[in-house]
N, C-alpha and C positions, 0 to 999 in steps of 0.2 A: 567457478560460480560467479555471476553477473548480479550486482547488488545494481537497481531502481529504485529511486525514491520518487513517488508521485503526488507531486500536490492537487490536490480535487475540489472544487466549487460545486459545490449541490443547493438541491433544494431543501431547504431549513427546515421545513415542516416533517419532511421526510427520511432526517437525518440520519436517525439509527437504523431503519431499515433498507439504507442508498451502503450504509457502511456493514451491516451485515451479509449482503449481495455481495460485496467486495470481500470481503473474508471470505468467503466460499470460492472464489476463483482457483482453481490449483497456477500456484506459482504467486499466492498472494500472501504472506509470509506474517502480516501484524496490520491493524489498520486503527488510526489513530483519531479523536476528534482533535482539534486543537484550537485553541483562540486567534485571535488575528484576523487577517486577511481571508485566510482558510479557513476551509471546514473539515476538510479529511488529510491526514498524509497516510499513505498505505507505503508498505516495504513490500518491493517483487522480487525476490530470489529466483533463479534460472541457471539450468545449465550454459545456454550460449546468447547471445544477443540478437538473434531472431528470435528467441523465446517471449524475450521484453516484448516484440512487438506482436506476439499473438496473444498476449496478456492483454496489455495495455490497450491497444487498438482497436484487437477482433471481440476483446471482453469486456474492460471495465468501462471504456470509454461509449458502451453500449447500453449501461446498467441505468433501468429509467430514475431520472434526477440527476443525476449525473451532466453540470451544466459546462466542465472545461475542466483540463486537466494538464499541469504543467509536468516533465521528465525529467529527472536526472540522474544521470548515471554516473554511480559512483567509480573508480578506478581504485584506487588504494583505500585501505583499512588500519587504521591507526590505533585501536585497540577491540580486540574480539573477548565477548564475553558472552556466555548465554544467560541471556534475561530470564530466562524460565526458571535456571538453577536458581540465579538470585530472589526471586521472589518467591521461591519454594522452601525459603529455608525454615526449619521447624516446624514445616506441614507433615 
């Protein structure tokens, strides 16, 4: 599995709707607002690393607002955990 991590610059006004576009992509895994510099970080899970680039390239980086978008790709995993479990606890 190939973990991406994508920083994204959008347009501000359009924010939630630039970032629910991006969750809908198959191979787009979580997508984040975040303070800072940024406005999006999205996680892209993929079988192989051409995958990353039919995501990223052929898809998100096509999602109107969407004004630049920085890559990187993770290698090693330092600790795994499923966020889901975590914040399901006592639902």
């Amino acid at each position: 599995m190939i973990t991406a991590i994508v920083f994204i610059q959008a347009e501000v006004a359009q924010l939630s709707e630039i970032a629910e576009r991006i969750a809908d992509i198959d191979g787009v895994s979580e997508v984040y607002s975040v303070t800072g510099e940024l406005d999006l970080v999205a996680m892209v899970r993929v079988r192989d690393i051409d995958d990353v680039s039919s995501v990223v390239a052929d898809q998100l980086n096509k999602v109107d607002g969407v004004l630049s978008t920085q890559t990187q790709i993770a290698y090693r995993a330092y600790s795994q955990h499923d966020l889901e479990d975590a914040f399901s606890i006592g639902l």
